[in-house]
C-alpha positions as CSV (number, residue, x, y, z in Angstrom):
1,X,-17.2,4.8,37.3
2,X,-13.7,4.8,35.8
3,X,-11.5,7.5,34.9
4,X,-9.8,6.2,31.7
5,X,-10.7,4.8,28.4
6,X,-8.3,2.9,26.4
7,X,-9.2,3.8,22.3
8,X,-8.1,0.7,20.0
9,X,-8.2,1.6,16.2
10,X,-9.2,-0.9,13.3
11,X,-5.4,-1.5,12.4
12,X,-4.5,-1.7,15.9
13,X,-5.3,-4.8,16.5
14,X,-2.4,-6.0,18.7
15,X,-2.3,-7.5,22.0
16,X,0.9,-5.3,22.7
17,X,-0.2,-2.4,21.2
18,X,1.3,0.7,23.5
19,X,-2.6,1.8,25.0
20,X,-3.2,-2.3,25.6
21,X,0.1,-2.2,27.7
22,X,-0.6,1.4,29.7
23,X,-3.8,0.0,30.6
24,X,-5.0,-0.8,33.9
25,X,-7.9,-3.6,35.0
26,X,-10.3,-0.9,36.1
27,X,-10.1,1.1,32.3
28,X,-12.3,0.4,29.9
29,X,-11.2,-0.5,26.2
30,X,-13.4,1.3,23.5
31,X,-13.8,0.3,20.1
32,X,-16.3,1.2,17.2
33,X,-17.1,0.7,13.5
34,X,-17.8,3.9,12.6
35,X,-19.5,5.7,8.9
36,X,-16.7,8.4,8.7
37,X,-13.7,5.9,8.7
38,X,-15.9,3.7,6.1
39,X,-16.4,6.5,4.1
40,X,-14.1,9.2,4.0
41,X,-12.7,7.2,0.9
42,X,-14.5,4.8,-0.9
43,X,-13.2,1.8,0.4
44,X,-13.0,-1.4,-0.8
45,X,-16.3,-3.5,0.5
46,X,-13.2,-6.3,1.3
47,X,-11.2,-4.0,3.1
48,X,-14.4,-2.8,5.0
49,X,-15.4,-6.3,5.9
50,X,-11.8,-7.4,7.1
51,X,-11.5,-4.7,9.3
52,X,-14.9,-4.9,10.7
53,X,-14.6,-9.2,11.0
54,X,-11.0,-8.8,12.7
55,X,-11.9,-5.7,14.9
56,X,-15.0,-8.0,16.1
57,X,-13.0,-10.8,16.8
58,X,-9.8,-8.9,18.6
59,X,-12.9,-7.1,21.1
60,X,-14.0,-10.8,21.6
61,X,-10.3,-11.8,22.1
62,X,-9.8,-8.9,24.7
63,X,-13.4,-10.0,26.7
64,X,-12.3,-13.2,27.2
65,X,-8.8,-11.8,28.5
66,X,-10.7,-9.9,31.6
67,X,-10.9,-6.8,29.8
68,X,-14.2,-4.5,30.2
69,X,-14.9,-3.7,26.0
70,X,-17.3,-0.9,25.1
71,X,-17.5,-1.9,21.2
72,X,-19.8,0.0,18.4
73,X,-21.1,-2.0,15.8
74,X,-21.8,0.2,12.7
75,X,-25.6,-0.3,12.6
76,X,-26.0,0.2,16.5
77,X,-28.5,2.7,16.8
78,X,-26.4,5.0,19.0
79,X,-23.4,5.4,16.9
80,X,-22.5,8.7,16.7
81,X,-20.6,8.3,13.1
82,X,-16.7,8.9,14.0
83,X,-14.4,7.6,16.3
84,X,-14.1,11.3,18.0
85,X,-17.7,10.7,18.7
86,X,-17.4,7.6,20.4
87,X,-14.9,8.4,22.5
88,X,-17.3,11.5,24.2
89,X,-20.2,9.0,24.1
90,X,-18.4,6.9,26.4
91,X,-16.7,9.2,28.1
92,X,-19.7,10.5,28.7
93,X,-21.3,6.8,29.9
94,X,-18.5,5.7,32.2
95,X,-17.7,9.4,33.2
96,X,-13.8,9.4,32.0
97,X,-11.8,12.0,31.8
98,X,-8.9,10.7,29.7
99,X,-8.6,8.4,27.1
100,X,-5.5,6.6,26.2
101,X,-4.4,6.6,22.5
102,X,-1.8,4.9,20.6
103,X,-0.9,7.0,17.5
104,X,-3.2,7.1,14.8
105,X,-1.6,6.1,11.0
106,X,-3.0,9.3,9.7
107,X,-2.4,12.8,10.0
108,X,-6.6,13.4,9.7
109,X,-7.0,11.1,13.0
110,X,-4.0,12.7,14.9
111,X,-5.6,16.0,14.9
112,X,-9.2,15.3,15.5
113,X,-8.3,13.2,18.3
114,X,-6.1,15.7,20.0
115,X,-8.6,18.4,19.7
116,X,-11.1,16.4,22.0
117,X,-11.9,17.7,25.0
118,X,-10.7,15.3,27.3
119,X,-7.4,14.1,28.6
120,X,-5.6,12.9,25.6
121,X,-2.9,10.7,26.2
122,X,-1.4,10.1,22.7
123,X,1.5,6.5,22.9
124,X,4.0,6.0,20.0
125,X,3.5,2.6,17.9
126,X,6.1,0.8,19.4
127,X,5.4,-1.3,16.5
128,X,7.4,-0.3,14.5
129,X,11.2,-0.5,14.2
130,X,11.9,2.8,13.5
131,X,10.1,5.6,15.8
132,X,9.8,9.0,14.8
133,X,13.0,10.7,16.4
134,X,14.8,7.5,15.1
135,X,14.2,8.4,11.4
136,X,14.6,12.1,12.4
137,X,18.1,11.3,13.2
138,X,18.8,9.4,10.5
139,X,17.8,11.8,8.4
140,X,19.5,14.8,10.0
141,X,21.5,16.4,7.6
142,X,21.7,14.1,4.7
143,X,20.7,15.9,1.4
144,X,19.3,12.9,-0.3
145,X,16.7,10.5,1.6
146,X,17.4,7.0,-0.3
147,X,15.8,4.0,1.3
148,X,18.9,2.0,0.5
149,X,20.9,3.5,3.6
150,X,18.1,3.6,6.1
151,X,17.7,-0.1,5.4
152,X,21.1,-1.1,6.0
153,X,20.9,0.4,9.2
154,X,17.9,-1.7,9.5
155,X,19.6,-4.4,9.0
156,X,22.4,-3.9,11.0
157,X,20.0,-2.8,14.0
158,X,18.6,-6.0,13.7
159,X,21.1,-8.4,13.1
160,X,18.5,-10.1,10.1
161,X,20.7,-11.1,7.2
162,X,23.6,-10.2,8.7
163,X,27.2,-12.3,9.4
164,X,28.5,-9.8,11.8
165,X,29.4,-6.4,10.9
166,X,29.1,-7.4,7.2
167,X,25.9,-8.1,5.1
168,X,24.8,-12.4,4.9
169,X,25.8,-13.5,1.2
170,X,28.3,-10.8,1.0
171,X,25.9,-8.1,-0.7
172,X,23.1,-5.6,1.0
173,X,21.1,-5.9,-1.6
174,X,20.4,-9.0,-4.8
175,X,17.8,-7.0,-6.5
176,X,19.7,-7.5,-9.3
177,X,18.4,-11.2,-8.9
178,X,14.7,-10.3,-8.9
179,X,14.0,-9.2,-12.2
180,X,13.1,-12.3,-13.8
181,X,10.4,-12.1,-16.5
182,X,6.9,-13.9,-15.8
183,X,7.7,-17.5,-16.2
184,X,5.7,-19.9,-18.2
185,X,3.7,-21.5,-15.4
186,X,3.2,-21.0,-11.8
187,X,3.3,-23.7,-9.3
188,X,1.9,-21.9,-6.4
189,X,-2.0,-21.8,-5.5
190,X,-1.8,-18.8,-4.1
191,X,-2.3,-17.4,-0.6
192,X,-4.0,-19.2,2.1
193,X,-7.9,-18.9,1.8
194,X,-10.2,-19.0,4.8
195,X,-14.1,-19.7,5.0
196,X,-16.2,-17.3,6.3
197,X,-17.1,-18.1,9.8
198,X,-20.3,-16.8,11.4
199,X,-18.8,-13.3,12.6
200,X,-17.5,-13.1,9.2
201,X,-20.5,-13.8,7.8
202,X,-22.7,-11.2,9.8
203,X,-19.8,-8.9,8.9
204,X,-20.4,-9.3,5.1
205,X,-24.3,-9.0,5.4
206,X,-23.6,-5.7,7.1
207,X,-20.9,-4.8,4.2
208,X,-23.2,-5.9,1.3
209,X,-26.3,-4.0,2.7
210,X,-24.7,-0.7,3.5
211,X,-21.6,-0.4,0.6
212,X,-22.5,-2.1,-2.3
213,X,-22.5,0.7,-4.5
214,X,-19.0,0.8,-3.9
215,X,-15.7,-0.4,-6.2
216,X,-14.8,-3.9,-5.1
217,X,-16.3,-7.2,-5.4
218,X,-17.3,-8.0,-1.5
219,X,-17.2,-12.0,-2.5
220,X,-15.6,-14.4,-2.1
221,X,-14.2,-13.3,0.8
222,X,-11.0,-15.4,2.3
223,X,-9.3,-13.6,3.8
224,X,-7.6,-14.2,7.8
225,X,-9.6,-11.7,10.3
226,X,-8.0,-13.2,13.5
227,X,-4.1,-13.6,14.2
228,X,-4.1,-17.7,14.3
229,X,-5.5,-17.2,10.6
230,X,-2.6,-14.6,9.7
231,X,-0.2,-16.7,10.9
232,X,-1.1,-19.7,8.8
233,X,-0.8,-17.7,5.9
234,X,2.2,-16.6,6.9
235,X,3.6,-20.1,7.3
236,X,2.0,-21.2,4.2
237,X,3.4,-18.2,2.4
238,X,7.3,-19.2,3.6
239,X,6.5,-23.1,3.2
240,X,5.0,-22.8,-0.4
241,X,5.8,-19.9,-2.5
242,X,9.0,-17.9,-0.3
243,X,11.7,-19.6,-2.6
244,X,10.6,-18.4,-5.7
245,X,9.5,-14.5,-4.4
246,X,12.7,-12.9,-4.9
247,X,13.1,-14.4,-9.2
248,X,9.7,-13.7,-10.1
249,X,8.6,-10.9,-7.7
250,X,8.1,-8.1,-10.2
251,X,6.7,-10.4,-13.1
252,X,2.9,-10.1,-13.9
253,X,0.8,-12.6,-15.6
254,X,-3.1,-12.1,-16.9
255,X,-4.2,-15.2,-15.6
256,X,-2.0,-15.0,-12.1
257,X,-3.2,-13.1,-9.5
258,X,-0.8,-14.1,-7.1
259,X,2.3,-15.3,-8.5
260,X,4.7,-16.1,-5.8
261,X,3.5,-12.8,-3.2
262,X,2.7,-13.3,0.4
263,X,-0.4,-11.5,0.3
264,X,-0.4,-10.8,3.8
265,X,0.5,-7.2,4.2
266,X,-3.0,-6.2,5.1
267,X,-2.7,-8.6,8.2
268,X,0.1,-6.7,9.0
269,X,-0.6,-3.1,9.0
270,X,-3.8,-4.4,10.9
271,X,-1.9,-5.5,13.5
272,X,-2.4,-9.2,13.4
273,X,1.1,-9.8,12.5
274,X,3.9,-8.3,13.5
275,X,7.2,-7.6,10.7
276,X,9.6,-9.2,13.2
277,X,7.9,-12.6,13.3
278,X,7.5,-12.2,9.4
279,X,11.3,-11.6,9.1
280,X,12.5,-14.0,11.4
281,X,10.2,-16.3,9.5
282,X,11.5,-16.0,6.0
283,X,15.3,-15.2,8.0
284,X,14.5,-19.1,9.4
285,X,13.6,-20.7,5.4
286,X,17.2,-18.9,4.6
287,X,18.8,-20.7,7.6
288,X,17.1,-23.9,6.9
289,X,18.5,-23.8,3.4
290,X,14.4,-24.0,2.2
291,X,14.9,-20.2,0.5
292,X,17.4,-18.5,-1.6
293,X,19.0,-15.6,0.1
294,X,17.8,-13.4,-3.0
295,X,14.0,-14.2,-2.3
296,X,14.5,-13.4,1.5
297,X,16.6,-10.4,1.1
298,X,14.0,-8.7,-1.1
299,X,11.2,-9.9,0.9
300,X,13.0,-8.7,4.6
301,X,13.7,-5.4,2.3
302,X,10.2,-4.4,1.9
303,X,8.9,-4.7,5.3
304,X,12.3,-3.4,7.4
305,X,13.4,-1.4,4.8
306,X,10.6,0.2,2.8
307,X,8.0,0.2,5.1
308,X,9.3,1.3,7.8
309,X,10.9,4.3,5.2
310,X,7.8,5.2,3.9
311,X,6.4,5.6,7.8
312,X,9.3,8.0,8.3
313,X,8.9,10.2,5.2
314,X,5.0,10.5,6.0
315,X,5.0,11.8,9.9
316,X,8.9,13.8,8.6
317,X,6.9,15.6,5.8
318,X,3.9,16.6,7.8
319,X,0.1,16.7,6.9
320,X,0.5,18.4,3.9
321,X,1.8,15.6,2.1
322,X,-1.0,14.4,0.3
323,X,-1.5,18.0,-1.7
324,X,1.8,17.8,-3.1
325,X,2.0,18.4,-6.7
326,X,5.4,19.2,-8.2
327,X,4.9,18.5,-11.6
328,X,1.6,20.3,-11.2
329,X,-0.8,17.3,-13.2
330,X,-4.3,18.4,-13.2
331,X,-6.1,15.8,-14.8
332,X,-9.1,13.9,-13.6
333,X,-8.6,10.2,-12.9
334,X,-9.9,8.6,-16.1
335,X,-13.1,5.5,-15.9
336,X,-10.9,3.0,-16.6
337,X,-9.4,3.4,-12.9
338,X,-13.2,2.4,-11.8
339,X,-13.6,-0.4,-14.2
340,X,-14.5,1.8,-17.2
341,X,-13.9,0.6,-20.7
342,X,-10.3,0.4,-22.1
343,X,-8.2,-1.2,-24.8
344,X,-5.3,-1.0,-22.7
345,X,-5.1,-4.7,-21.2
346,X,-2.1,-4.0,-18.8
347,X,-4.7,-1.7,-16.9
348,X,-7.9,-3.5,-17.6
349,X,-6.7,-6.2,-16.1
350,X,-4.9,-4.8,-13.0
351,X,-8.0,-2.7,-12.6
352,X,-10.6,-6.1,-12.9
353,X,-7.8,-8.2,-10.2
354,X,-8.1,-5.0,-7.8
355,X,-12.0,-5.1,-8.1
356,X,-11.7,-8.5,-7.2
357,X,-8.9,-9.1,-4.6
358,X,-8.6,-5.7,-3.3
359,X,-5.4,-6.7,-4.1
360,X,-2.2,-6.1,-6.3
361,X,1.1,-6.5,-6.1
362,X,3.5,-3.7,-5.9
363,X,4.7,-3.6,-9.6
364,X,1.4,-3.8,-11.1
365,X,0.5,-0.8,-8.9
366,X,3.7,1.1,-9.3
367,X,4.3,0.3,-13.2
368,X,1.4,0.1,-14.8
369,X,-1.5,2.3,-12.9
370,X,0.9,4.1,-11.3
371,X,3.4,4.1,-14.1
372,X,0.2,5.2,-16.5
373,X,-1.1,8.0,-14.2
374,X,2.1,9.9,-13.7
375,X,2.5,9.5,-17.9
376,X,-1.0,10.8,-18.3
377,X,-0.8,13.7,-16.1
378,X,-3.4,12.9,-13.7
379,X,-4.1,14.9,-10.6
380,X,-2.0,12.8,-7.7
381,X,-4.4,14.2,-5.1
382,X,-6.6,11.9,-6.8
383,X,-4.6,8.9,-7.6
384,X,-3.7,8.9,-3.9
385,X,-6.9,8.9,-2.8
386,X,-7.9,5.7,-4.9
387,X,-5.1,3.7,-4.1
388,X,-6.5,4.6,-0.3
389,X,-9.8,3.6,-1.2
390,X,-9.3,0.1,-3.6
391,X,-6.6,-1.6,-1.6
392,X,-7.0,-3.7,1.3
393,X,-4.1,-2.6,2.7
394,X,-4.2,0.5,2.2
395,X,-3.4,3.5,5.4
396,X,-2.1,6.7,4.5
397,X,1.2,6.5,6.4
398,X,2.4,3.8,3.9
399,X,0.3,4.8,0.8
400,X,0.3,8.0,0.7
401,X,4.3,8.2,0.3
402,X,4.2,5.4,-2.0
403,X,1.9,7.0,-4.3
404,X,2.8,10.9,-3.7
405,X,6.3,10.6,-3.9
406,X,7.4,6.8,-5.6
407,X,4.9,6.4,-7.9
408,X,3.8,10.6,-9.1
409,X,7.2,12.1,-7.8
410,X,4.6,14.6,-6.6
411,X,6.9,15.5,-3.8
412,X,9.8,16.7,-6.1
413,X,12.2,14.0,-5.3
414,X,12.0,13.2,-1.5
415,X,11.3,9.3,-2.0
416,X,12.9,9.1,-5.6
417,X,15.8,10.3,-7.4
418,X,13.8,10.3,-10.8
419,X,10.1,9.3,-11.9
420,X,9.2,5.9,-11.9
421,X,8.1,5.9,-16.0
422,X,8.9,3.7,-19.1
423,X,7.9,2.4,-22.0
424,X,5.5,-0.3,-23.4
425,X,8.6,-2.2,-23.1
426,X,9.4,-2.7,-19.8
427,X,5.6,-4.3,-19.5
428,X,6.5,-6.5,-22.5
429,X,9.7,-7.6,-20.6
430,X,7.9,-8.5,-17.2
431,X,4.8,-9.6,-18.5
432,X,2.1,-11.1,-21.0
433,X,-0.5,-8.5,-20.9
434,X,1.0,-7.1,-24.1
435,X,0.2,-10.3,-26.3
436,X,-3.7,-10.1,-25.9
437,X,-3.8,-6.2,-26.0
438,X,-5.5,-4.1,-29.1
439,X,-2.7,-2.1,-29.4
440,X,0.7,-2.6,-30.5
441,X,3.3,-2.3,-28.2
442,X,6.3,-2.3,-31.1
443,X,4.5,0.3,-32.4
444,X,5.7,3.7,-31.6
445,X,3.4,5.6,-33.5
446,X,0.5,5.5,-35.4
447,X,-3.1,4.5,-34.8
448,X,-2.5,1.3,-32.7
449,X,0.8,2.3,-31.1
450,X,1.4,1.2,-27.1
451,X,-0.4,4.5,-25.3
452,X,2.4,4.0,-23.1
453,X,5.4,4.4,-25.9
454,X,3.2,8.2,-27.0
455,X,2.8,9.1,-23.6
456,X,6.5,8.4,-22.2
457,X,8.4,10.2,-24.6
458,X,5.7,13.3,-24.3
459,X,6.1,13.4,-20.3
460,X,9.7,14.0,-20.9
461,X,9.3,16.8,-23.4
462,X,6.9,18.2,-21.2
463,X,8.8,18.0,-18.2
464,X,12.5,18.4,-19.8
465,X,13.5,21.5,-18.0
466,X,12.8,19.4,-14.3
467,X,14.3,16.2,-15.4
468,X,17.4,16.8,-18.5
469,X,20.4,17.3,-16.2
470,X,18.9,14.4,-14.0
471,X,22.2,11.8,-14.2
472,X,19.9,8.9,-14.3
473,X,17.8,10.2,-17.3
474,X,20.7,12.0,-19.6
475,X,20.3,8.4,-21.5
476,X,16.3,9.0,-22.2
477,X,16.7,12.6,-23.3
478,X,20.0,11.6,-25.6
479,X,18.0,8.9,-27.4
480,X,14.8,11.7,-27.9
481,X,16.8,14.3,-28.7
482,X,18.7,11.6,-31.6
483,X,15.4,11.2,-32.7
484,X,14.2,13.3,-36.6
485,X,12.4,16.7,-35.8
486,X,9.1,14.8,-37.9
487,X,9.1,11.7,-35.6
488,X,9.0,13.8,-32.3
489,X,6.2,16.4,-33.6
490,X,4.3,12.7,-34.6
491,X,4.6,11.5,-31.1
492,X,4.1,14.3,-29.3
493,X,0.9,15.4,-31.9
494,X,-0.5,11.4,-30.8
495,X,-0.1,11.8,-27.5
496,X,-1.8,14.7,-27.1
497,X,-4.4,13.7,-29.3
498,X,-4.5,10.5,-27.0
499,X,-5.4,12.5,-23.7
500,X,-7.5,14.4,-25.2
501,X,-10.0,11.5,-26.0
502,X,-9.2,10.7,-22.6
503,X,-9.9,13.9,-21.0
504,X,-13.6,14.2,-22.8
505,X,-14.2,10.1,-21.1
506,X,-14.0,8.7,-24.8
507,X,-13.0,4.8,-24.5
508,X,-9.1,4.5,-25.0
């Protein structure tokens, strides 16, 4: 009998991962598909059948590395339903007494799993660049959170991107670089694809027999579920499609799926790769002279700089998080979110590419679901939770502050200075979803006019006393307030009009 068990997580799946390395030869390593962490969202059958695949293939990984595995498939007759449960189960089968943990990526986890009644040994993800009391004290006395200073300390903690003391290319930051509109044709094929091997394909049986009711096309499925696979895609991402990111990264095209994106941030926040080998990666392309130092820079900025921000502000802000609602929307997320009908063919079509990829890129979700659902008032409680459910990867420790406070300013400011809203026009600009859409987006008013154009300039009338002395939006509420007394009560009569066919599920 042993003493100790080591608990590995579905996104955990490291071979350095804090438990792995406190582990002794004699522990055993438990691991389990379980119903509550398939369900307690809809997921995405893809997401589902990653996991599962890669968690099946990291316990085969660990067996043939001398470790003793105790693994719960999800149809094993004596699953117990939850991770909590399986830990007692096999506490109770190899008599243990403590069970090694590294911290869970949710709040809901952390607490169940400390309130078993065992010997919890709980690790911090030394995954991660910043730990908890490093973010704490960066954040110590500052009034204002912005990501733009916790990622230059990044950098400089690092050294990636830098030429000393000083920034490489003279600037922190060529965002100012990436804003190029969609270009006329892409020449990349997209992300690595892999074929379903015979674990895989087990795994999707299982998937397509027990959750096919759910939102998400389960095939084809291509994705990498082992860490040679992520790595390819990684290498194929830098080698193919890395020099173009940075101009083209926020430009969205109907037929495109891709564009120029990695696609590989489910690998890692699964744990099969890890954001320094990603970084020094791209940093390599710079070096080489194979990548513009715009397209790196934005790339090394989302994963050392906004991920690892958006970690901080979830464990800083504590479990309630997700029930924040300062601008106090109540409405119910619409059908179109689940594939209902629309006119709207910015969202129709971002909706139909996350039923089939489990997939979007970040200005598709920020700008025009995200961009929509803070416009329409909708409930963020329940815009978080589908953003948790529909993307592949999707935990709440990165999510959840991405959706509650960047996207729905539903914390009141913590992540942004001012809501992430505009126009018909900015989609116009950055893509071609406007050009094959029923309505019209020069049209501010009027029975075709953009839904977007209505609904902008009624969330700031609705929400004028919050945001009118906000520097960065005197501009918007100049240009309204310029605007004739009959044009404003025409908008703001068609927007509400507008949401109230939404509201009653009528096709919009």
């Amino acid at each position: 009998m042993v003493s100790r068990l080591i608990l590995i997580l579905g996104d955990q799946l490291s071979p350095d991962i804090a438990a792995l390395k406190a582990a002794e030869p004699d522990d055993v390593i438990v691991m389990a598909e379980v119903s509550a962490e398939a369900t307690y969202v809809a997921h995405h059958p893809k997401k589902i059948a990653f996991l599962f695949a890669a968690m099946r293939k990291f316990a085969a990984k660990l067996r043939e590395d001398g470790w003793t595995v105790a693994y719960t498939m999800l149809d094993d007759t004596e699953n117990s339903g939850s991770i909590g449960g399986e830990v007692l189960r096999r506490a109770d089968q190899y008599g243990a007494g403590e069970v090694i943990i590294t911290e869970p990526g949710e709040w809901r986890l952390i607490e169940a799993l400390n309130d078993l009644p065992l010997t919890v040994q709980m690790l911090g993800d030394d995954r991660f660049l910043a730990s908890h009391a490093d973010f704490e004290e960066w954040a110590d006395g500052r009034k204002e959170l912005r990501m733009e200073y916790f990622y230059r300390d990044m950098r400089r903690r690092t050294g990636l991107l830098m030429d000393g003391d000083d920034p490489a290319g003279g600037k922190w930051n060529f965002d100012h670089d990436n804003r190029k509109p969609a270009p006329g044709t892409v020449d990349f094929g997209g992300p690595m694809q892999f074929t379903p091997d015979e674990t895989v394909t087990e795994v999707l049986d299982l998937v397509q027999a027990r959750f096919a009711d759910n939102f998400g096309d389960l095939h084809p499925f291509w994705f990498a579920t082992d860490r040679t696979q992520a790595r390819r895609a990684l290498t194929h991402f830098v080698n193919n499609a890395l020099p173009k990111f940075g101009d083209y990264q926020d430009a969205m095209l109907s037929d495109e799926r891709f564009l120029y994106h990695a696609v590989i941030s489910m690998y890692l926040n699964a744990g099969l790769l890890h954001w320094r080998e990603i970084c020094e990666a791209a940093e390599q392309a710079w070096k080489d002279g194979a990548a513009p130092i715009n397209a790196v820079e934005g790339f090394i900025r989302q994963i050392i700089g906004w991920r690892e921000y958006m970690r901080g502000i979830y464990f800083r802000e504590g479990p309630g998080y997700t029930r924040r609602n300062a601008l106090n929307h109540q409405r119910k997320l619409p059908a179109m979110f689940w594939g209902g009908e629309t006119r709207m063919h910015c969202v129709a079509r971002t909706v139909a590419q996350t039923r089939a990829e489990a997939y979007a890129h970040h200005i598709q979700r920020l700008m025009i679901t995200g961009n929509f659902a803070l416009l329409a008032g909708i409930d963020p409680h329940e815009v978080h939770e589908w953003y948790l459910a529909v993307y592949a990867d999707a935990y709440e420790w990165v999510e959840a502050p991405n959706v509650i406070g960047m996207s729905q300013f539903a914390d009141g400011g913590i992540v942004g200075s001012k809501p992430y809203v505009s126009s018909g026009n900015y989609i116009a600009k950055m893509s071609d979803y406007c050009k094959s859409c029923a309505y019209k987006v020069k049209d501010k008013t009027g029975e075709n006019a953009c839904p977007f154009n209505l609904l902008y300039w009624a969330f700031l009338d609705r929400h004028r006393d919050r945001f009118v002395k906000n520097p960065r939006m005197s501009q918007m509420y100049a240009t309204w307030d310029r605007m004739d007394q009959d044009k404003r009560d025409t908008v703001l009569a068609e927007a509400d009009a507008w949401l109230g066919r939404l509201s009653a599920g009528d096709p919009v």
